[in-house]
C-alpha positions in Angstrom: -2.9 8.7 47.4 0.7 7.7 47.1 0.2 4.8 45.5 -2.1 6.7 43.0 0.5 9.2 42.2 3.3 6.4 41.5 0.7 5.3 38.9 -0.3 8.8 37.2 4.0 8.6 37.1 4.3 5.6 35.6 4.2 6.4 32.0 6.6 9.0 32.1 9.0 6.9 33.6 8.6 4.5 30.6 11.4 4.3 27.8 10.9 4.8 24.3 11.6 0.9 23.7 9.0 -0.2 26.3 6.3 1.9 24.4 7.3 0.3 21.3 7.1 -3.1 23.2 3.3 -2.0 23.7 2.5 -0.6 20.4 1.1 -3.9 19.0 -1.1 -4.4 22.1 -2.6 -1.3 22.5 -3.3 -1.3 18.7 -5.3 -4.6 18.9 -7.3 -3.4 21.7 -8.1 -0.1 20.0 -9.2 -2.2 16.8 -11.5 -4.7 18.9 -12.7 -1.2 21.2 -13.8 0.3 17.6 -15.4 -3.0 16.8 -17.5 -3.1 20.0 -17.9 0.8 20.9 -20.1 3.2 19.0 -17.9 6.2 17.7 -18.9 9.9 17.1 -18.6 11.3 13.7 -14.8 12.8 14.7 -13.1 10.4 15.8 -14.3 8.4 12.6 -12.4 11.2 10.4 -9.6 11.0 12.4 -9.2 7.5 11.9 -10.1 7.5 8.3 -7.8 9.8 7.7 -4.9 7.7 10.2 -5.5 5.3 7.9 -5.0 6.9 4.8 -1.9 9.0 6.1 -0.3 5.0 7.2 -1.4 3.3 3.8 0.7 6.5 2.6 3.7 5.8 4.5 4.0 1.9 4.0 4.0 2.4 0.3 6.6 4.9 0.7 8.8 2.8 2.9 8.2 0.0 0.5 9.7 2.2 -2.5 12.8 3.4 0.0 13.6 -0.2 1.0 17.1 -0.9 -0.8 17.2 -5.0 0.7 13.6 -6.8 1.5 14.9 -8.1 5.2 15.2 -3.9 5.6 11.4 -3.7 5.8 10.8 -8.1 7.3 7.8 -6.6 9.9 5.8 -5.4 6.5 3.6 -8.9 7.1 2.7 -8.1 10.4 2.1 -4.8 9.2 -0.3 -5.6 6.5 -2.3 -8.1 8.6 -2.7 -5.2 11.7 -3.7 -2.5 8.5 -6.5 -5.3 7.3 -7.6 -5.2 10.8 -7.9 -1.2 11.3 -9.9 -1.4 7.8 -12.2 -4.4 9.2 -12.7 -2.2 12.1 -13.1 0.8 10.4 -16.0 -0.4 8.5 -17.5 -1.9 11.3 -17.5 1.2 12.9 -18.7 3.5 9.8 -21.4 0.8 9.2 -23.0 0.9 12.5 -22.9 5.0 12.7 -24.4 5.0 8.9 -27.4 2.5 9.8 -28.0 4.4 12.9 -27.6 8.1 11.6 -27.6 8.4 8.1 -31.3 9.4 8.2 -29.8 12.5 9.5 -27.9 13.6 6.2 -24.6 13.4 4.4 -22.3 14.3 7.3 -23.4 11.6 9.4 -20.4 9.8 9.1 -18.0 12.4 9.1 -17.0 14.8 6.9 -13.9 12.5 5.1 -17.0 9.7 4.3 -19.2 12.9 2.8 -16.3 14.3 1.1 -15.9 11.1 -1.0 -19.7 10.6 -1.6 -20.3 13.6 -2.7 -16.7 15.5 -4.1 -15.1 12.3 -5.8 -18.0 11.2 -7.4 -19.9 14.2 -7.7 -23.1 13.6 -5.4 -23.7 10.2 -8.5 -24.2 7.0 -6.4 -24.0 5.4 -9.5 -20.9 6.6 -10.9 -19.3 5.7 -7.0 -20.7 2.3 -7.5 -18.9 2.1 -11.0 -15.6 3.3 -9.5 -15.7 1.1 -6.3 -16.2 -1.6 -8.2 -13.5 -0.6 -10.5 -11.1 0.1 -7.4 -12.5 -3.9 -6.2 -11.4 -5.6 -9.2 -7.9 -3.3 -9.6 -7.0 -4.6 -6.4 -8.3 -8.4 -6.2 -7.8 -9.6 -9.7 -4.5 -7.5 -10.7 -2.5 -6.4 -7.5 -3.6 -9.0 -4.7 -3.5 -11.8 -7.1 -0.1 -11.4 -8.6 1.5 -10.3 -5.7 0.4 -13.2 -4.1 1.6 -15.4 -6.8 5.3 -13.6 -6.6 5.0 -14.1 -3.3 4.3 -17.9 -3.5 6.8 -18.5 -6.1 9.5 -16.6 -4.1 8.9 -18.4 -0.5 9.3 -21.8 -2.8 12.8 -20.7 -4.5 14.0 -19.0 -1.7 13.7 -22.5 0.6 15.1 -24.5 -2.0 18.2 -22.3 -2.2 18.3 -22.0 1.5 21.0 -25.3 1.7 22.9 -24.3 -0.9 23.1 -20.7 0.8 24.2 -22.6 4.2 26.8 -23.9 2.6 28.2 -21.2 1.1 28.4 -19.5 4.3 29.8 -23.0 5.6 32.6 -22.6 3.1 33.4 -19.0 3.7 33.8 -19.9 7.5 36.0 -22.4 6.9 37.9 -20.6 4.4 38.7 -18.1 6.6 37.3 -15.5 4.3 34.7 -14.5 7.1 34.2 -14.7 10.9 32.1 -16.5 13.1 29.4 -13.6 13.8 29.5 -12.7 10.2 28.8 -16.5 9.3 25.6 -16.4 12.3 24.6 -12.8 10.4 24.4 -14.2 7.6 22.9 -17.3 8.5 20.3 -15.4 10.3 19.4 -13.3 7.2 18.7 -16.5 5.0 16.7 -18.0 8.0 14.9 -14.3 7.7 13.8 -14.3 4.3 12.9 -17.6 4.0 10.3 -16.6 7.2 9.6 -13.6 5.2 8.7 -14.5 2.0 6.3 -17.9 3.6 5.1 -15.0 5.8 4.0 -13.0 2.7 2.2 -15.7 1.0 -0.4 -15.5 3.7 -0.6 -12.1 4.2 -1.6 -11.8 0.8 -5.1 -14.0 2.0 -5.7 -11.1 4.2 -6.2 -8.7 1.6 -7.6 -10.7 -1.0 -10.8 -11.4 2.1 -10.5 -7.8 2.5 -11.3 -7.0 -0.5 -14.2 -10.1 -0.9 -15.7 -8.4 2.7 -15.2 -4.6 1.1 -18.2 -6.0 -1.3 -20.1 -7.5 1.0 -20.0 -5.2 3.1 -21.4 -2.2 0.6 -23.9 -4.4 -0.3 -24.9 -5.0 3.2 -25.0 -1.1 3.7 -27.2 -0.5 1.2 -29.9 -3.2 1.7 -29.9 -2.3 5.5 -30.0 1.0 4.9 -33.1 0.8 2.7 -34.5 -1.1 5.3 -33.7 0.8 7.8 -34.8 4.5 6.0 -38.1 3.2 5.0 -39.4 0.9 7.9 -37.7 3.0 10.6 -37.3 6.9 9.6 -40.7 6.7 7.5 -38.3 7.5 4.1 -39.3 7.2 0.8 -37.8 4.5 -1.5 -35.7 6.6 -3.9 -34.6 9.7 -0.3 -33.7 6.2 1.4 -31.8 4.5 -1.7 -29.6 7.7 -2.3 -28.6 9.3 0.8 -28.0 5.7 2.5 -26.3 4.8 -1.0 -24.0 7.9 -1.3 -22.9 7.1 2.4 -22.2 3.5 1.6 -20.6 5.1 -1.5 -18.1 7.1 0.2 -17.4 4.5 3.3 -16.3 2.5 0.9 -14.0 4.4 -1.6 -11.9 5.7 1.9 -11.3 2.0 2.6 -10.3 1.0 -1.0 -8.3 3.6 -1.3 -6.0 2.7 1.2 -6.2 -0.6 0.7 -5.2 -0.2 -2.9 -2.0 1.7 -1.8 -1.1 -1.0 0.6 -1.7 -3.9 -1.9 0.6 -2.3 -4.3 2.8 -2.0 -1.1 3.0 -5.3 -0.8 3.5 -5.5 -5.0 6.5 -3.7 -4.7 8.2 -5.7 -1.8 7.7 -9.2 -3.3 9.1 -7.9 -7.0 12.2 -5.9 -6.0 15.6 -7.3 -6.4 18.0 -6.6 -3.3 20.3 -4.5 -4.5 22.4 -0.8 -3.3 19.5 1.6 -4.4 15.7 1.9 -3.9 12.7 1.4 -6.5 12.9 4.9 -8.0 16.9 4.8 -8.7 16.5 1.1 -10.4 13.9 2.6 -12.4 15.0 5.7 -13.7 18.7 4.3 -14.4 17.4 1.6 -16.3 14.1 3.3 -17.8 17.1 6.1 -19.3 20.4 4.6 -19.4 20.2 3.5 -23.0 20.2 6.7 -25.8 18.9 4.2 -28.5 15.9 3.5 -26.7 15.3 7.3 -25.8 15.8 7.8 -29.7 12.9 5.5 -31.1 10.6 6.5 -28.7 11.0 10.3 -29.7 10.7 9.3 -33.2 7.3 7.0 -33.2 5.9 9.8 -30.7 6.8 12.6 -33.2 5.3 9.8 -36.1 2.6 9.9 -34.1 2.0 13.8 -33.2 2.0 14.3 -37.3 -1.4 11.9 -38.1 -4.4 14.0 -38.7 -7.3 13.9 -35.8 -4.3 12.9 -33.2 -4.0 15.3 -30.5 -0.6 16.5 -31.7 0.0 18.9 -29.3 0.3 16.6 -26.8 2.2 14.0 -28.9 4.9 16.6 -29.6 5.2 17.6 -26.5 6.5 14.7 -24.9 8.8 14.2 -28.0 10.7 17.3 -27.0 10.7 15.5 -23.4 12.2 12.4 -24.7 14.8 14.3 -27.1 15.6 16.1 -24.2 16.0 12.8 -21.8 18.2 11.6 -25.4 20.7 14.8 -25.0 20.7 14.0 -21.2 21.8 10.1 -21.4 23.8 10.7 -24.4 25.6 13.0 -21.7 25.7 11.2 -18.8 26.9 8.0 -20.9 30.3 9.9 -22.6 31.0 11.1 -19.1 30.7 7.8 -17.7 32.9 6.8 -20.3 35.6 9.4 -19.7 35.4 8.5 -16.3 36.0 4.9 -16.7 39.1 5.9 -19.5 40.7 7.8 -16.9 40.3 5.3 -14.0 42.2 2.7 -16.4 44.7 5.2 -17.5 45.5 5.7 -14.0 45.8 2.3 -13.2 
């Protein structure tokens, strides 16, 4: 008995960084445990949803990332997010071919809701938009990321001498110390394994996206099979209610998939600098009044041709005057800012 009770204590006598330590672990044997195990319809929601919630938050670390090194585990991340999708669908698949007889909620309610709410009960308008959501991702995000990716593991190792010696030269200078020079050397040893590591990770997706198809179609003929052989179905019961399931399994694992690829967009494009995505944006987007000027005038142009909607037009030309008045603002102050900084001096 005493021997049980040290190990009922055992996890509370665990640190915080010792659970982190097993994180990864017990994350691959839930994935392989969801591959293997039949799940009820609850648990499936709760991971759908998990998985949406993470997509979420990846992207949203991605956009508050000031210096790529800042978020270097994003690789790992992306392969272990491929992984819960696989899994997911593996999981959703075997509890549609052996339930979805049964109805819409057999499933869940998240894999209903987007068979039936999103595309309004229409297997063929979720067909249109999966395919859609497929091609967004694989042709346009997944492909060009990958490419940036490629590109920037190839131009960041042929800098990475010329970075040494720099540092090298700063050492010996005396202009920096010895841990700053390993720091630093560690950092381009860093992203030179992060940007190689990103031009594979990209594969994952891209096959994710290839087995996303496969794997609807898969559904579908199975199902058929399955409804009509099996359950005693007719053709066209069988075709839509195993369709509309298919339907929605597949939307809540493009979804997040779709978020994560542009995740991964957004690393492999930004340029290290003091301020996240949104800042460099909207500093550069609006910093220049000419630019706010021209496009209030061809969007006015615009909102005065007959047939346009030119409500809607003139609309966002007030916007973008007002943005004008608003940069032509910020910019004098700037200016008086900088005059008085030099008067000073």
């Amino acid at each position: 008995m005493s021997n049980l009770a040290a190990m009922l204590r055992l996890p509370a006598n665990l640190k915080s960084t010792q659970w982190q330590i097993l994180a990864g672990p017990i994350l691959i044997l839930l994935i392989l445990s969801m591959m293997v195990l039949p799940l009820p319809a609850f648990i499936l929601d709760l991971l759908f949803t998990f998985n949406i919630a993470l997509s979420i938050m990846v992207l949203l670390v991605a956009m508050f990332t000031q210096r790529t090194l800042e978020f270097a585990a994003f690789p790992t991340i992306l392969l272990f997010t491929t992984l819960l999708r696989l899994a997911l669908n593996v999981a959703s698949t075997r509890i549609i071919l052996m339930e979805g007889h049964t109805g819409a909620a057999a499933a869940g309610k998240v894999v209903e809701a987007f068979g039936h709410f999103l595309v309004g009960g229409n297997f063929a308008i979720g067909i249109v938009v999966f395919v859609i959501l497929v091609i967004i991702n694989f042709m346009v995000i997944t492909k060009g990321a990958g490419r940036i990716a490629e590109v920037g593991a190839r131009f960041v190792l042929d800098g990475m001498p010329g970075k040494q010696m720099a540092i090298d030269a700063d050492l010996n200078a005396g202009l920096i110390g010895e841990d700053e020079a390993k720091k630093r050397r560690s950092e381009v040893t860093q992203e030179a394994d992060f940007y190689g590591s990103m031009d594979g990770a990209s594969k994952f997706v891209r096959g994710d996206a290839i087995a996303g198809i496969l794997i609807m179609v898969i559904n579908v003929v199975g199902g058929l099979l399955v409804g009509v052989l099996q359950h005693g179905m007719s053709m066209g019961h069988a075709a839509e209610s195993y369709t509309l399931l298919t339907i929605g399994d597949g939307l809540v694992a493009q979804i997040p998939t779709l978020v994560i690829s542009t995740a991964a967009g957004v690393i492999v494009t930004r340029v290290s600098t003091d301020q996240d995505v949104g800042e460099q944006m909207v500093n550069q987007l609006f910093s220049n009044p000419s630019v706010m000027l021209l496009s209030a005038a061809v969007l006015g142009l615009l909102g005065l041709v007959p047939g346009m909607p030119n409500l809607v037009f003139l609309l966002f030309t007030a916007g973008s005057g007002a943005g004008l008045v608003d940069t032509r603002t910020r910019t004098k102050s700037a200016c008086r800012t900088q005059t008085g900084k030099n008067g000073r001096e």
